[in-house]
C-alpha positions as CSV (number, residue, x, y, z in Angstrom):
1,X,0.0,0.0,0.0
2,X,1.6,3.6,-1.1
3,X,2.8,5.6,1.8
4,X,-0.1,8.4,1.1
5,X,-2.8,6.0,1.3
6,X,-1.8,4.3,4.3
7,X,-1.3,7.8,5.9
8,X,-4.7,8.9,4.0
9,X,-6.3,5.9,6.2
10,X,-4.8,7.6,9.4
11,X,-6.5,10.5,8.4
12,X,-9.5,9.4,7.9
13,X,-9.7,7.4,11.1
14,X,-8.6,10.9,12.8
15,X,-11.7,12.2,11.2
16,X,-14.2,9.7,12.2
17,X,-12.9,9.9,15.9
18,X,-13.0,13.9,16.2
19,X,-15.0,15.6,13.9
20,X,-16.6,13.7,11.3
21,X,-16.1,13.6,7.7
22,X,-18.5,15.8,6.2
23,X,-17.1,16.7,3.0
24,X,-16.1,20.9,2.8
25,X,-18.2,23.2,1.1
26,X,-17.6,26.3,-1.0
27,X,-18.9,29.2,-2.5
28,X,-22.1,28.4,-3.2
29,X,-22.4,25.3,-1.5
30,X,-20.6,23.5,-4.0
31,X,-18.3,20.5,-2.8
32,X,-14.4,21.9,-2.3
33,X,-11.6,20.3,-3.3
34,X,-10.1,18.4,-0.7
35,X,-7.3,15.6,-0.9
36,X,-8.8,13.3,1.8
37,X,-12.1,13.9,0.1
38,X,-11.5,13.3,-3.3
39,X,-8.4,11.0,-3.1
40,X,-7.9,9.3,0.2
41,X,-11.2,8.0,1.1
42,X,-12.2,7.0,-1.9
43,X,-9.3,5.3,-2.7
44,X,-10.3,3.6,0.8
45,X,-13.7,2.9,0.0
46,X,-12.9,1.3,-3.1
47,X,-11.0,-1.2,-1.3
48,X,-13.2,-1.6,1.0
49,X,-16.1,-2.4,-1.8
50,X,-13.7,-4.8,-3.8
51,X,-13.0,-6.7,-0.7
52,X,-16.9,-7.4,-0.3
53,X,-17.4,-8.1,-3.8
54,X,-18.9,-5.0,-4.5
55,X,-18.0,-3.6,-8.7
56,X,-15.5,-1.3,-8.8
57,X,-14.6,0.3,-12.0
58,X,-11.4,1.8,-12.9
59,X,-13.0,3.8,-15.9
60,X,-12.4,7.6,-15.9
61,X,-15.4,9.8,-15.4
62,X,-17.1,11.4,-18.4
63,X,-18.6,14.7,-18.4
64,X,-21.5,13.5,-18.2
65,X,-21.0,11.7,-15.3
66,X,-19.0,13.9,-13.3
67,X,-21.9,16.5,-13.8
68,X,-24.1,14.0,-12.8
69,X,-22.0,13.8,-9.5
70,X,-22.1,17.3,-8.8
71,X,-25.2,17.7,-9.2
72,X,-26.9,14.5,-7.4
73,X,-24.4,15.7,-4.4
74,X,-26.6,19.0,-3.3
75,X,-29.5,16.6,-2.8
76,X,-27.0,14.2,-0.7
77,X,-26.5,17.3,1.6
78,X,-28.4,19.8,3.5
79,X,-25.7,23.2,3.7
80,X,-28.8,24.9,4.6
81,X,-29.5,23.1,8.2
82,X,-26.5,21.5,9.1
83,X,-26.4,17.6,9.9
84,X,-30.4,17.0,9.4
85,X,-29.0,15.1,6.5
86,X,-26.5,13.4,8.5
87,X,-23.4,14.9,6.6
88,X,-21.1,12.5,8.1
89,X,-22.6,9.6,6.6
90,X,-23.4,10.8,3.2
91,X,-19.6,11.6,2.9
92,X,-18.7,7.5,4.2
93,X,-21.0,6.5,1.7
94,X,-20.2,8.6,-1.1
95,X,-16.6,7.2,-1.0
96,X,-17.6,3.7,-0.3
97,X,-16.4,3.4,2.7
98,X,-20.2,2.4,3.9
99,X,-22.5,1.5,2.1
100,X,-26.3,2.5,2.0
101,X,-26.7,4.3,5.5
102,X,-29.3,6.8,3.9
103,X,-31.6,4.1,4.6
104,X,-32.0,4.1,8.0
105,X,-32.3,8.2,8.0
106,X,-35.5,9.3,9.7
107,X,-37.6,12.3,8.5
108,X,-38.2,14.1,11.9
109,X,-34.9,15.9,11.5
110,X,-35.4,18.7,9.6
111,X,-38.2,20.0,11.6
112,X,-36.3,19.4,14.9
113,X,-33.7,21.4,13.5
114,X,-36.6,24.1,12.5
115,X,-38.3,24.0,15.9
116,X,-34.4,24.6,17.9
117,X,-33.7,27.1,15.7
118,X,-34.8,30.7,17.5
119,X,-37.0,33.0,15.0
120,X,-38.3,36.2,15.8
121,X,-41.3,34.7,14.1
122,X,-43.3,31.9,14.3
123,X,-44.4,32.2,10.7
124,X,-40.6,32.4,9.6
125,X,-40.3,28.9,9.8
126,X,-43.1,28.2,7.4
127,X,-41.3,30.6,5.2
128,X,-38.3,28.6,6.1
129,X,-39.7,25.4,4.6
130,X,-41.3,26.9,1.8
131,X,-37.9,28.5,0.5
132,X,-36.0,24.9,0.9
133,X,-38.6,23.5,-1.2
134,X,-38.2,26.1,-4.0
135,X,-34.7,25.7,-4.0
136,X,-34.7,22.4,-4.5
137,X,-37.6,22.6,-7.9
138,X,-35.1,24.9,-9.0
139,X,-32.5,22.3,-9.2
140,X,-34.1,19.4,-10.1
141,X,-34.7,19.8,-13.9
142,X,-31.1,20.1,-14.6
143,X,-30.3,17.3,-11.9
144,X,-32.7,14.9,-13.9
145,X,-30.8,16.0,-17.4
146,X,-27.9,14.9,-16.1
147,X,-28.9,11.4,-14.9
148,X,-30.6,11.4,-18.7
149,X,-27.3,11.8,-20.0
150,X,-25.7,9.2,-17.8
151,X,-28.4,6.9,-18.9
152,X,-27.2,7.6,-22.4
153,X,-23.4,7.0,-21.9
154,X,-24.1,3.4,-20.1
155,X,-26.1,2.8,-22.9
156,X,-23.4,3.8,-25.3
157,X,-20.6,1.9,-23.5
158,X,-22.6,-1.3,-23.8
159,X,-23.1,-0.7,-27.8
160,X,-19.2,-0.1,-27.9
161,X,-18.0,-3.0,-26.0
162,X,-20.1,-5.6,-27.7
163,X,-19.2,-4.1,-30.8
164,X,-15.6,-2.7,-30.8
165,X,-12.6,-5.3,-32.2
166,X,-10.0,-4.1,-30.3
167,X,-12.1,-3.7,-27.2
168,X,-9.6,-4.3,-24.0
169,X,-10.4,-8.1,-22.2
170,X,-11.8,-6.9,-19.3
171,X,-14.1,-3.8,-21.1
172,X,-17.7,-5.8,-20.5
173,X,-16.8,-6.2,-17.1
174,X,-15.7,-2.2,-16.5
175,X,-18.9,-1.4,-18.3
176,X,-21.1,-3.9,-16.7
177,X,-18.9,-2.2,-12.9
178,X,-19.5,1.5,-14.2
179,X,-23.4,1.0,-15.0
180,X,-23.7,-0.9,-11.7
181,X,-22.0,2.4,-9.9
182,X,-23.8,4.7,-12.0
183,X,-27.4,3.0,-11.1
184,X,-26.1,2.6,-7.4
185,X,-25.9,7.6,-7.6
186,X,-29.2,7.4,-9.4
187,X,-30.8,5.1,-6.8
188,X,-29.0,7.1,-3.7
189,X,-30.7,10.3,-5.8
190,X,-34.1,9.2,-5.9
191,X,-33.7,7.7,-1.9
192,X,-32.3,11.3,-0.9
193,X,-35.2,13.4,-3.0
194,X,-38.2,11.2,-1.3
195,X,-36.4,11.9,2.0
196,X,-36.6,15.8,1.2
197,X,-40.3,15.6,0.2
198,X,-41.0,13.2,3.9
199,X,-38.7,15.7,5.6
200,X,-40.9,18.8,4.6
201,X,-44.1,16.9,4.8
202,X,-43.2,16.4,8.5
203,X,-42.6,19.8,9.4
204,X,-45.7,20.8,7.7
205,X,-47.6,18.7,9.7
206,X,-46.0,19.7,13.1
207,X,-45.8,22.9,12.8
208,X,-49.9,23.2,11.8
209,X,-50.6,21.3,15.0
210,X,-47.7,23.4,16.9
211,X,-48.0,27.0,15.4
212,X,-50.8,27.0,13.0
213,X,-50.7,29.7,10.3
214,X,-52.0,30.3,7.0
215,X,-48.4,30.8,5.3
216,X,-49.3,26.6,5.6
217,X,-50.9,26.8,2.5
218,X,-47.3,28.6,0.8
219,X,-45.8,25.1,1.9
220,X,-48.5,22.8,0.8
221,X,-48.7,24.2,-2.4
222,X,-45.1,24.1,-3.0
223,X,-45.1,20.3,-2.0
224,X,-47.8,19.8,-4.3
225,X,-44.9,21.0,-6.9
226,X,-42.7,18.8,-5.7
227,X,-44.5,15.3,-5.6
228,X,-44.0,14.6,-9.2
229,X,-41.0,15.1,-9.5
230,X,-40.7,12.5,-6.6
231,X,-42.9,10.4,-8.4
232,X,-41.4,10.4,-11.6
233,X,-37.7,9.8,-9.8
234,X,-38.9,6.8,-7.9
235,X,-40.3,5.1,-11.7
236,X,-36.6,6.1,-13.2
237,X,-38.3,8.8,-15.5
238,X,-35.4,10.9,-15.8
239,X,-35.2,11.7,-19.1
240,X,-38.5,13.8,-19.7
241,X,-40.7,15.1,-22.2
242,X,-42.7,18.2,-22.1
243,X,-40.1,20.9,-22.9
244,X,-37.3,22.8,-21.0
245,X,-37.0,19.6,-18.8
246,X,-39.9,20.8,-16.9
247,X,-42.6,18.5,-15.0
248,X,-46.2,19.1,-15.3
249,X,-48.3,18.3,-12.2
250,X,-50.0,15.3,-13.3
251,X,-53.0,15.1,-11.0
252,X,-54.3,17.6,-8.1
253,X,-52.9,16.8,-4.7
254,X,-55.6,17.1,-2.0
255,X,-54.7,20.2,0.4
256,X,-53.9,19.4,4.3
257,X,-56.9,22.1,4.8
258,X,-59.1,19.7,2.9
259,X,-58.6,16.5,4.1
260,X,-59.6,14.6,7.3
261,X,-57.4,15.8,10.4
262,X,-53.8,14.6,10.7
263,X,-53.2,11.4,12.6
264,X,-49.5,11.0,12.4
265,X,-47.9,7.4,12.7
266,X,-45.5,7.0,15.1
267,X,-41.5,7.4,13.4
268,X,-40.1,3.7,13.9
269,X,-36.2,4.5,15.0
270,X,-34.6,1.8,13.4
């Protein structure tokens, strides 16, 4: 093992014992370059995954997909209230080094981080929710182009390979590895955008029982934006029709102020 890695797994055991590993954000809360980040740990994770059996392709990134990387990251990660999405983990999953802890995350967080937070206003935090949720329509379009194009290359590689002579030995099985990675974002993507929608929905609810206001409706329409685009993630529609990459609401969404009273199910810690 090269001297860098083997003090790169130092490091990162420094960083699991002190502070965590949530990976450093920039301007913008765009992902900063970082040596432990983008070389150590995954180099670790890697091995880690080889050693279980996991694919691991030694391909370079295309465009496409390191677009797609960048942008499926912002919905990995919460910059705008710290550690609701668990930061930590996201980062030991994104480099391998575990593997699917998203699924475990529970959808209370965000409005516990909303109710500790101290407003001047009790209707700020409905504002609050309602901006989140705007940001993240925003985004989402170009988020879903990419994963369209992604889709494209893996479909591309697998003409190539069963069609180029000179093909290297191994190039169905780095293809076969790559599409497996690829699908394994795409699937993390979809998780991390139906915890978003459950995280929001929660905090609606609450805070109608705990501070009801009519800004409510601001939030429950916004959802109501934001369910398709849930819906059509969790079928693998990525690549959609309809111009400008935009979703259409498909059907109306009944409104909280129109339905029976809220019984909410207990949140199973698990």
């Amino acid at each position: 093992m090269k001297d860098w890695l083997v003090g790169g797994a130092l490091a990162a055991a420094a960083c699991l014992l002190l502070s965590g590993c949530a990976r450093p954000t920039g301007d913008f809360g765009r992902a900063a370059p970082s040596v432990l980040h983008d070389r150590v740990m995954p180099a670790l994770g890697d091995a880690r995954a080889a050693a279980n059996g996991e694919p691991v392709s030694s391909f370079n990134r295309t465009d496409q997909e390191r677009e797609m990387h960048d942008r499926v990251w912002r919905f990995l990660v919460a910059p705008h209230a710290h550690d609701w999405f668990y930061d930590t983990a996201v980062e030991l999953q994104r480099t391998r080094i575990a593997s699917n802890l998203d699924v475990q995350f529970i959808a209370d967080r965000y409005y516990s981080t909303l109710r500790s937070t101290q407003y001047q206003s009790s209707r700020v935090r409905y504002r609050k929710v309602s901006n989140d949720i705007s940001i993240d329509i925003a985004t989402i379009p170009a988020t879903f182009a990419a994963i369209c194009a992604v889709i494209e290359v893996d479909r591309q590689r697998a003409i190539a390979a069963s069609n180029v002579e000179l093909a290297a030995a191994d190039a169905s099985g780095q293809v076969a590895a790559r599409k497996w990675e690829n699908d394994q974002k795409i699937d993390w993507f979809t998780r991390a955008l139906t915890y978003r929608y459950q995280s929001y929905s929660v905090a609606l609810e609450r805070l109608l029982v705990e501070t009801p206001h009519e800004e409510a409706r601001v939030v429950d329409a916004e959802l109501a934006r934001l369910q398709p685009y849930v819906s059509r993630a969790r079928a693998g529609d990525f690549c959609l029709a309809g111009g400008a990459g935009l979703v259409f609401k498909d059907s109306a969404i009944s409104s909280r102020y129109e339905t029976a009273p809220f019984t909410p199910e207990p949140l199973v810690r698990k």
